[in-house]
MARDO-197430 format. One line per field, with one value per residue (C-alpha): z, x, y; residue in three letters. Coordinates in steps of 0.2 Angstrom, whole numbers. Example, Ala and Ser with C-alpha at 12.3 -4.5 7.8 and 13.67 -1.06 7.14 Angstrom:
# residues 2
w: c(39, 36)
u: c(62, 68)
v: c(-22, -5)
aa: c(ALA, SER)
***
This chain:
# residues 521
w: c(-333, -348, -351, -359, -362, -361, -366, -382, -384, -375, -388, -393, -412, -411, -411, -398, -410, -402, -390, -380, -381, -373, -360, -353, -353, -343, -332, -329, -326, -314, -304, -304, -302, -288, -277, -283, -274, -258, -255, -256, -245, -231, -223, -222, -210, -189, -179, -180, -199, -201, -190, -201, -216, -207, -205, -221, -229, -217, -225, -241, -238, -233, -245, -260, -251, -253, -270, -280, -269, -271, -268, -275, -286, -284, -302, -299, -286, -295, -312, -303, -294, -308, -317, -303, -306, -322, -321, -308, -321, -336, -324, -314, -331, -337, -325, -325, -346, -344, -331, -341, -358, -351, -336, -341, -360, -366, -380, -372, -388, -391, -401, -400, -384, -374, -359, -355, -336, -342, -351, -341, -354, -356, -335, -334, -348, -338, -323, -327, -342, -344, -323, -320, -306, -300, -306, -295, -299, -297, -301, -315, -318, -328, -310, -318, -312, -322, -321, -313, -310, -299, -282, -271, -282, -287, -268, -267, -280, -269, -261, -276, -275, -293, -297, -282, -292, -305, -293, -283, -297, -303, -288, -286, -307, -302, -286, -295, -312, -300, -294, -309, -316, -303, -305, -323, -319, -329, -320, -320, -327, -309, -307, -296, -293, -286, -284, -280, -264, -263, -244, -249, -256, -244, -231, -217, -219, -224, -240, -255, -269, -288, -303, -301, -307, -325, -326, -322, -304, -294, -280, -267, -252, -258, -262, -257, -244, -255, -267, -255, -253, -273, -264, -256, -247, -256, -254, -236, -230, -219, -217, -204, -204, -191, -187, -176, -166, -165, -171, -175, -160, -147, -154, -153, -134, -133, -140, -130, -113, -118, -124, -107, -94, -84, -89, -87, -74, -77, -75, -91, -102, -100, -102, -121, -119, -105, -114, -130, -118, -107, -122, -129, -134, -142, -127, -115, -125, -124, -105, -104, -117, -111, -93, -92, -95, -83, -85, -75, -76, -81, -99, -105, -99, -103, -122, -122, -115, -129, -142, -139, -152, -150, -167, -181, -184, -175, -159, -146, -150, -169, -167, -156, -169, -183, -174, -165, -177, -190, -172, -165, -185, -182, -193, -191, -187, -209, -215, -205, -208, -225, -224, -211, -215, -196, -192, -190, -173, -171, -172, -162, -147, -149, -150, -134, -125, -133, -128, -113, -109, -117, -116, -121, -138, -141, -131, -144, -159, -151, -150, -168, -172, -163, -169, -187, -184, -177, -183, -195, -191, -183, -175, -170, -153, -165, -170, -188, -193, -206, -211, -216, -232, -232, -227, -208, -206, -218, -210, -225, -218, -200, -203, -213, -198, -187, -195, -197, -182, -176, -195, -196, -179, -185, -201, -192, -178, -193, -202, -187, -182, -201, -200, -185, -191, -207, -197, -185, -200, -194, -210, -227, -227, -240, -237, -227, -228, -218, -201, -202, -213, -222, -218, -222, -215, -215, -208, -194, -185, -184, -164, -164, -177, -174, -158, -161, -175, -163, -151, -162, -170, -155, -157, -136, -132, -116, -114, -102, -84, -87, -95, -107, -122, -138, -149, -148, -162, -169, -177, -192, -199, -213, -230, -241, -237, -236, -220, -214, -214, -199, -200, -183, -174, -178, -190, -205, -221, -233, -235, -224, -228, -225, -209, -192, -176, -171, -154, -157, -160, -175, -182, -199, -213, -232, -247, -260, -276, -285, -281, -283, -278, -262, -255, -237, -231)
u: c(616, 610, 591, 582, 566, 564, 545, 552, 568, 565, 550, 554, 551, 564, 581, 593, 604, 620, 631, 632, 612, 610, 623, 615, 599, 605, 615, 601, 591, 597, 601, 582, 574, 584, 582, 563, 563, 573, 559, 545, 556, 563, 546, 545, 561, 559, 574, 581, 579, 587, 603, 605, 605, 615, 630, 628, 630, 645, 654, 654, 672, 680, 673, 677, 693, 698, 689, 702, 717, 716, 732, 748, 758, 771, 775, 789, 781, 765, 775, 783, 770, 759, 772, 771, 754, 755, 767, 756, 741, 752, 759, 742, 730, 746, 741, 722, 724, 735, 723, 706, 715, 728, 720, 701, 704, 695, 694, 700, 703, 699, 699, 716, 719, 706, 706, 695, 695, 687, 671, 657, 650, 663, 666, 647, 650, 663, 657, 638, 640, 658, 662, 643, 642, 625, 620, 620, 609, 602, 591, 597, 589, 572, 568, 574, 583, 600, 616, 628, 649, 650, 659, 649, 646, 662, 666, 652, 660, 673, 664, 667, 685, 690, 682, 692, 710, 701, 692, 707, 714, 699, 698, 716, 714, 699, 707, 725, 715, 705, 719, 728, 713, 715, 733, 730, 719, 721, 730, 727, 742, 752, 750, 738, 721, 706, 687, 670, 666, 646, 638, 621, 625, 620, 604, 618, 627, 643, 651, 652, 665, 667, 674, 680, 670, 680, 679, 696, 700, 692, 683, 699, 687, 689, 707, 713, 726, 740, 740, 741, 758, 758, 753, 762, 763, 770, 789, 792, 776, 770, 752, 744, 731, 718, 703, 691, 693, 681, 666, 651, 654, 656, 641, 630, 634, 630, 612, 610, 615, 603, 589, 590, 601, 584, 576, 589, 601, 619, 628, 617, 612, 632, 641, 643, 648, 660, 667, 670, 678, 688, 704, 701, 684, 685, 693, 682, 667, 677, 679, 658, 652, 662, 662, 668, 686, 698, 697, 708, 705, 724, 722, 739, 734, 717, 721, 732, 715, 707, 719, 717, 706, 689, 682, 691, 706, 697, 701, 685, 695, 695, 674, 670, 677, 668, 653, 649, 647, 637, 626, 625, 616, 604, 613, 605, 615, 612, 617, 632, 637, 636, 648, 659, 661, 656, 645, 625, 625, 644, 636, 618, 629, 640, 624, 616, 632, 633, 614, 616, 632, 624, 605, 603, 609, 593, 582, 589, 584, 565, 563, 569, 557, 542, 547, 545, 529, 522, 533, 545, 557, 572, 585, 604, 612, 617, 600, 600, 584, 577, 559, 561, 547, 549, 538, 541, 539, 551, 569, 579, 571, 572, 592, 592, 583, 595, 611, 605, 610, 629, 632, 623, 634, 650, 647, 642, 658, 669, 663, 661, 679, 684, 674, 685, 701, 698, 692, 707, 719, 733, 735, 726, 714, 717, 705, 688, 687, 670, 679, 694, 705, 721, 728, 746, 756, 775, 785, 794, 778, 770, 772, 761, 750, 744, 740, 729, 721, 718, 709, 699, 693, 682, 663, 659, 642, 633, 623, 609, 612, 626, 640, 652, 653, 666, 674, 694, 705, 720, 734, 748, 760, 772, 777, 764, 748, 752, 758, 777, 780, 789, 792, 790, 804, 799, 812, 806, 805, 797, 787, 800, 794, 773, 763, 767, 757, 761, 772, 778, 797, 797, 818, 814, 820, 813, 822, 819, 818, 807, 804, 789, 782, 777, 760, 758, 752)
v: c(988, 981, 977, 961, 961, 943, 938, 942, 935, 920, 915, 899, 904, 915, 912, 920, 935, 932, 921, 938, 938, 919, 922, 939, 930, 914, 925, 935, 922, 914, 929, 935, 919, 914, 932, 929, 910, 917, 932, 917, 906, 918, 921, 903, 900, 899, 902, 887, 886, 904, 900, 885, 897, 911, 896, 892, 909, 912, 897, 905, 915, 900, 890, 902, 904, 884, 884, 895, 889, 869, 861, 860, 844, 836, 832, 820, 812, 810, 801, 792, 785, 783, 773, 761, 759, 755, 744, 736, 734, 728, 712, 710, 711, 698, 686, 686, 685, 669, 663, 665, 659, 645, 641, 641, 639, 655, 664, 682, 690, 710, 725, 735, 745, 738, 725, 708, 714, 731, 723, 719, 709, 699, 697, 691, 678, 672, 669, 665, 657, 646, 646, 642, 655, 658, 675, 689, 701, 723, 733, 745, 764, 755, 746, 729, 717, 711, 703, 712, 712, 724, 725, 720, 704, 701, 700, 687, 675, 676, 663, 651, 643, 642, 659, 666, 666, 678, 689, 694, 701, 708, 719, 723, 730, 740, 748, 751, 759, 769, 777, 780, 790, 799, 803, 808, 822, 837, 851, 868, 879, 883, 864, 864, 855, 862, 858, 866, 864, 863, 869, 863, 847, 834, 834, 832, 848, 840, 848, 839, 843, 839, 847, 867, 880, 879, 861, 857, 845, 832, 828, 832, 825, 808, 805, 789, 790, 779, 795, 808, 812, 820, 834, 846, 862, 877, 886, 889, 883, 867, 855, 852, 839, 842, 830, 826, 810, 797, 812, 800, 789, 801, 813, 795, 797, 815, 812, 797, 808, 821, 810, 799, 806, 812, 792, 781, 792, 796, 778, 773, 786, 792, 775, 776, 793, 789, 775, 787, 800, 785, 788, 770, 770, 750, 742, 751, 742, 726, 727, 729, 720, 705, 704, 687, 693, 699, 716, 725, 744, 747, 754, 745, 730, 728, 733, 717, 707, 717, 710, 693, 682, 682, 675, 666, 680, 694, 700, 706, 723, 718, 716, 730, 740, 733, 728, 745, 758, 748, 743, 761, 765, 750, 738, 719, 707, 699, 715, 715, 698, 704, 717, 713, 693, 688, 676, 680, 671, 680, 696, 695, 687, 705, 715, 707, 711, 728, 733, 729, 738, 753, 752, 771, 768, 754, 767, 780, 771, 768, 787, 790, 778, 787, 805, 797, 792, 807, 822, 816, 826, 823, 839, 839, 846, 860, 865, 859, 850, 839, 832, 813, 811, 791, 777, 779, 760, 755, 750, 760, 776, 772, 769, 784, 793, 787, 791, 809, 817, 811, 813, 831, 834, 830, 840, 854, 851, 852, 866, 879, 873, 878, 895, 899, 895, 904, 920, 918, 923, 911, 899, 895, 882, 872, 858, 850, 830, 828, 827, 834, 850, 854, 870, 877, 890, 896, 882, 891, 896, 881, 880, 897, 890, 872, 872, 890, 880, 863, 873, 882, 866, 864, 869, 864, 865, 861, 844, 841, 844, 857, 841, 851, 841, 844, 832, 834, 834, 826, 834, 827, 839, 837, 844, 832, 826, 808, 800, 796, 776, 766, 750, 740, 746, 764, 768, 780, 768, 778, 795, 807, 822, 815, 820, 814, 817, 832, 834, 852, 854, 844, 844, 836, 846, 849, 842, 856, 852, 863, 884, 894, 910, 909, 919, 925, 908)
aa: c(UNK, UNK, UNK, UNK, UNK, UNK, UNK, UNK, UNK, UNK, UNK, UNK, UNK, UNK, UNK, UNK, UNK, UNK, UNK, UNK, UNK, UNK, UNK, UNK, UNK, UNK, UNK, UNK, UNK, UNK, UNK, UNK, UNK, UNK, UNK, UNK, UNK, UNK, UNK, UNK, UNK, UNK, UNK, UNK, UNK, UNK, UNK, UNK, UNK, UNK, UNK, UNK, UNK, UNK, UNK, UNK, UNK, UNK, UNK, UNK, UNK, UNK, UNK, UNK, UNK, UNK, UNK, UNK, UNK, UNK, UNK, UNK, UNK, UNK, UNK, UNK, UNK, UNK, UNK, UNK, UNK, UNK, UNK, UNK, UNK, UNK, UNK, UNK, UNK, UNK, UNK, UNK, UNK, UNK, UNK, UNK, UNK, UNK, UNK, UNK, UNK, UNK, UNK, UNK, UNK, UNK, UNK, UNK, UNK, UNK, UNK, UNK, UNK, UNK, UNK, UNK, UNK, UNK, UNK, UNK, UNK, UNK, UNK, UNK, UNK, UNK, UNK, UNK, UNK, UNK, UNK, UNK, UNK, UNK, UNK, UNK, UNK, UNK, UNK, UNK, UNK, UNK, UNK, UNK, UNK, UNK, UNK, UNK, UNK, UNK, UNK, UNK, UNK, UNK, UNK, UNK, UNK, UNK, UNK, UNK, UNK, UNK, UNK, UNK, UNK, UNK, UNK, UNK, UNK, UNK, UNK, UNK, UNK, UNK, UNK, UNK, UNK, UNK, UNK, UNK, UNK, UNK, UNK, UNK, UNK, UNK, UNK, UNK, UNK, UNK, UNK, UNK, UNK, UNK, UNK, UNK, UNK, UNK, UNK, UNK, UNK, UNK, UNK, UNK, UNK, UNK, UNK, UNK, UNK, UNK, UNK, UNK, UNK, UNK, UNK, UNK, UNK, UNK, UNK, UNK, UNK, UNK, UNK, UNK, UNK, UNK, UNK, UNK, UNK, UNK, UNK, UNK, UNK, UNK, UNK, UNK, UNK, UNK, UNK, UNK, UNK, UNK, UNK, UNK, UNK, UNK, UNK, UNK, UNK, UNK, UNK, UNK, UNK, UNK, UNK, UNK, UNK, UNK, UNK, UNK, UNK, UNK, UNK, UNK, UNK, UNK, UNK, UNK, UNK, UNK, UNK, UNK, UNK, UNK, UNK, UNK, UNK, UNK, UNK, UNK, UNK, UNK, UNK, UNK, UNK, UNK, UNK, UNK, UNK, UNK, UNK, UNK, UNK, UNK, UNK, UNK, UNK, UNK, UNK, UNK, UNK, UNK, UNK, UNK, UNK, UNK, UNK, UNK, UNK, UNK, UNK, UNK, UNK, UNK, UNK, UNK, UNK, UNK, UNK, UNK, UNK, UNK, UNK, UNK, UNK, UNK, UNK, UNK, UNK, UNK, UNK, UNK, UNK, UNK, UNK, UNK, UNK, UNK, UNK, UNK, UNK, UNK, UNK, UNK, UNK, UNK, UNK, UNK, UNK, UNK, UNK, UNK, UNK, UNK, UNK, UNK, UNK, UNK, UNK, UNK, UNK, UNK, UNK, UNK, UNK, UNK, UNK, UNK, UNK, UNK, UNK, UNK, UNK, UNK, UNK, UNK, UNK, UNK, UNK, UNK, UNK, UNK, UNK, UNK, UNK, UNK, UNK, UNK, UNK, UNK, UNK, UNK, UNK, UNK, UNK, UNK, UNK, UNK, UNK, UNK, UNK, UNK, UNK, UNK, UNK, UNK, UNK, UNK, UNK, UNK, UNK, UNK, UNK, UNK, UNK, UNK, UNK, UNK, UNK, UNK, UNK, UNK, UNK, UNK, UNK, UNK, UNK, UNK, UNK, UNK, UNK, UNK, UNK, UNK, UNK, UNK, UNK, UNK, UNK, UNK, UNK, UNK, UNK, UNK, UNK, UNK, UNK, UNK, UNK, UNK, UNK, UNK, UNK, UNK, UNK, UNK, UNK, UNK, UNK, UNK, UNK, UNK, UNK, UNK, UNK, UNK, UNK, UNK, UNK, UNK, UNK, UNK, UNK, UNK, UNK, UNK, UNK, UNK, UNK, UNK, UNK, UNK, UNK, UNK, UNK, UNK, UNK, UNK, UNK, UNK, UNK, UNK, UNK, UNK, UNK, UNK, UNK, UNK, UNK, UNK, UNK, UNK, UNK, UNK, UNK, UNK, UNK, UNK, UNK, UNK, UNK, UNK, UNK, UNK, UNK, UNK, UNK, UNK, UNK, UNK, UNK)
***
C-alpha cells in the first residue's frame, strides 16, 4: 500500500502534486480518521447501545444490496405520463395568467421561458400588495421574520375568497411541477434509478435516502404514489409490496401496556391496544369515544354508525382518524385545528372523549414528560435509546420526546423484518418506505414466496405480563409499483398490471412489451 506522509503534503503552503495525490489523501483520510473515532467511541457503548450498533452494521448487506439494484423504468409509461403533466401545467398556468391579467388587471409580463406562478417575488406582490392580503410571515435562516408564499400560507389565503380562485391553481401548479421533476430524473444507463440508502440518517432508526453514490437518482422513499406505476419489475419477475399495518398506532398501544398494565390493570392500559388489534382500529375508537351511539358490537354494522356525519362533511370515523394520531403525539387542539380544518372546540370535545376511552395514552405522555426532566432519555421496546438535549419544558421537545419511540419502533419493525427477508434468500429487495418493502421475485413462485416474505416481516417481542405483541403486515402484488384502479362496482379501470392485495392464486397476465436480461431474482 501506498504511504503519505501527510504533515507534509497536507501544509497549506504547499500545493497537492497530482489529482492522484489529493485523492489518496482524502481517501485515506477518511479511512484512518474514522477507525481512530470508532476506537475512542467503542469503550463508550453499554449493551444496549452495542446491540443498536451491531443492527445497524448488519443492515449494511441489504442496504448495499438495494443501493446498486434500484428499480427499473418503464420508458413508455414514464413519457407518457409526463406528457400528461405537461399538458396539465400549460392549460392550468393558462388559466391563472388569464386570471391575474384579465381578471385582476395585472401586469404578468416576463423574461422568456419563465413563469409568473414560479416567482416568489412576484406571488408576494400579488397577494400583499395589489389583493391587499395580510402578510403571512417566517423566519428565514438569519432568524428574521419575512414574507413568505409558501404552502402552508398559500393554504391560509385560502381563507380569502377572491384570492381563493388563484391559490387553487397555485397548488395544483406546484404538486403537478413537483412531479414532473421527478419524472425527468436522469437515468442510469440500464435505465434504472437508484439512491443511497443512509442507516444513520435519522435519530429514529429509519433510513433516509438521496442521490446514488455517482450522483445519479432520487430519493425513491418518497415517490408520490400517482408516479409509481413507471416502475416496474424486471423480465419474468413480479412485486410484492409488503407493509406494516397501522405500525405507529399499534406500538402507541404496546408502550402504553407496558408502561401501565401493572397501574392502571389490563382493561385500561390494553384498550388502545385492543382497539388497534380489534381489525378496525377507527371504528373501535368511534364506539368508545362516543358512547351515546348505538353501537352494537357487530363490526359490519357498527362501521355504518361510524360512517355517519359527525362534523360539517366528516364522519365520527372521518375524525377519529384525523384526530387520533395527531392526539396520541400530543397535538393541541389549535395546532390541530390548523392542520386538519376542525373546529378548536370540535377538536377538545374529541380529545375528552378520547382520553377517557384510552386514559393510558394521557398517562404515557406524563411519564415522557418526567423522564425528561430527570434523565432525558427516552428508550424503545426494542432497546434503542436516545438522549433528548432540548429545553425539557418547551412543548416542541416534549412532542419530539413523544414521538420518539412508536416512530423508532416501527423503524426498527421494518428493518429487522427487511434483515430477514434478505438473509432468507427468496427474492430481491428492492426497496424500504419507512413501514413497508418492495421486493421481487420470479413470477411463478410467488405462492412460495410472499407468504415466506409476510411472515418474516414480523419482529414479535413479548410485552409486560407474557402479551405477544407484533405488527402484522399487508401484502399488494403486481408487475409495477403503482396500484390497480376499480371503479365502484369493482371493475378494473386503469393500471391492470399495478398491485392488488394479495389473495394468492393471482390469474392476471403480463403484457410484454420490452425484454431484458433477466438476473436470478
Amino acid at each position: 500500500m501506498r504511504i503519505i506522509q501527510t504533515s507534509t503534503i497536507l501544509d497549506p503552503r504547499r500545493d497537492l502534486r497530482s489529482d492522484d495525490d489529493r485523492d489518496w489523501v482524502y481517501n485515506g483520510l477518511d479511512c484512518c480518521v474514522t477507525l481512530e473515532i470508532l476506537h475512542h467511541l467503542r469503550p463508550l457503548l453499554d449493551n444496549q447501545t452495542r446491540a443498536t450498533y451491531e443492527f445497524s452494521k448488519s443492515l449494511q448487506a441489504p442496504i448495499l444490496d438495494m443501493s446498486m439494484t434500484g428499480l427499473r423504468v418503464d420508458l413508455e409509461r414514464r413519457d407518457a405520463t409526463l406528457k400528461k403533466y405537461q399538458e396539465q401545467l400549460t392549460a392550468i398556468g393558462g388559466q391563472l395568467d388569464e386570471i391575474i391579467r384579465d381578471g385582476i388587471g395585472l401586469d404578468i409580463t416576463m423574461p422568456k421561458g419563465a413563469a409568473y406562478w414560479r416567482s416568489p417575488a412576484k406571488l408576494k406582490h400579488l397577494f400583499y400588495s395589489v389583493l391587499g392580503c395580510k402578510e403571512i410571515r417566517k423566519r428565514n435562516v438569519h432568524n428574521k421574520m419575512v414574507p413568505t408564499v409558501n404552502r402552508e400560507a398559500l393554504e391560509r389565503l385560502q381563507d380569502y375568497y377572491f384570492a381563493m380562485p388563484i391559490v387553487i391553481r397555485l397548488l395544483a401548479l406546484r404538486d403537478i411541477d413537483k412531479k414532473r421533476q421527478f419524472l425527468e430524473t436522469s437515468l442510469d444507463l440500464d435505465n434504472r434509478i437508484r439512491c443511497n440508502f443512509n442507516i444513520a440518517g435519522t435519530n429514529t432508526g429509519r433510513l433516509a435516502s438521496s442521490l446514488s453514490d455517482f450522483g445519479t437518482g432520487t430519493n425513491l422513499q418518497n415517490v408520490d404514489r400517482d408516479l409509481r406505476s413507471v416502475f416496474i419489475a424486471d423480465p419474468g419477475m413480479k412485486f410484492a409490496n409488503i407493509d406494516l399495518e397501522q405500525a405507529d398506532a399499534r406500538n402507541v398501544g404496546a408502550i402504553c401496556w407496558n408502561l401501565f398494565v401493572e397501574e392502571l390493570g389490563e382493561k385500561d392500559a390494553g384498550a388502545y391496544l385492543n382497539a388497534c388489534e380489534s381489525g378496525d382500529l377507527h371504528t373501535t375508537v368511534c364506539s368508545m369515544a362516543w358512547t351515546d351511539q348505538p353501537w352494537t358490537g357487530n363490526r359490519k354494522l357498527d362501521r355504518a354508525i361510524a360512517d355517519q356525519p359527525a362534523y360539517r362533511n366528516l364522519s365520527f370515523r372521518d375524525l377519529a382518524k384525523k384526530l387520533g394520531h395527531g392526539t396520541n403525539y400530543y397535538g393541541t387542539p389549535p395546532t390541530m385545528a390548523k392542520h386538519t380544518k376542525v373546529a378548536i372546540d370540535a377538536i377538545k370535545l374529541f380529545q375528552a372523549k378520547y382520553f377517557a376511552a384510552f386514559p393510558a395514552i394521557k398517562k404515557w405522555h406524563q411519564w415522557v414528560e418526567m423522564q425528561l426532566k430527570t434523565t432525558q432519555e427516552i428508550s424503545t421496546l426494542y432497546g434503542r435509546s436516545r438522549l433528548f438535549f432540548g429545553n425539557p419544558m418547551e412543548q416542541s421537545t416534549l412532542r419530539e420526546a413523544i414521538a420518539y419511540a412508536p416512530q423508532s419502533m416501527t423503524a426498527d419493525e421494518i428493518n429487522l423484518g427487511l434483515l430477514a427477508v434478505w438473509r432468507a434468500n427468496i427474492c430481491r429487495v428492492l426497496v424500504q418506505v419507512h413501514d413497508s418493502i418492495l421486493i421481487q421475485y420470479p413470477e411463478e413462485l410467488e405462492d412460495e414466496v410472499v407468504p415466506q416474505a409476510i411472515k418474516l416481516l414480523k419482529a414479535p417481542i413479548t410485552l409486560a405480563r407474557g402479551r405477544e405483541f407484533y405488527v402484522p403486515a399487508d401484502c399488494k402484488t403486481g408487475w409495477n409499483w403503482g396500484d390497480i384502479q376499480y371503479d365502484k362496482a369493482g371493475n378494473v379501470v386503469g393500471n391492470p398490471e399495478g398491485l392488488q392485495k394479495y389473495k394468492g392464486g393471482d390469474t392476471r397476465k403480463r403484457e410484454v412489451r420490452q425484454t431484458f436480461h433477466a438476473s436470478k431474482f
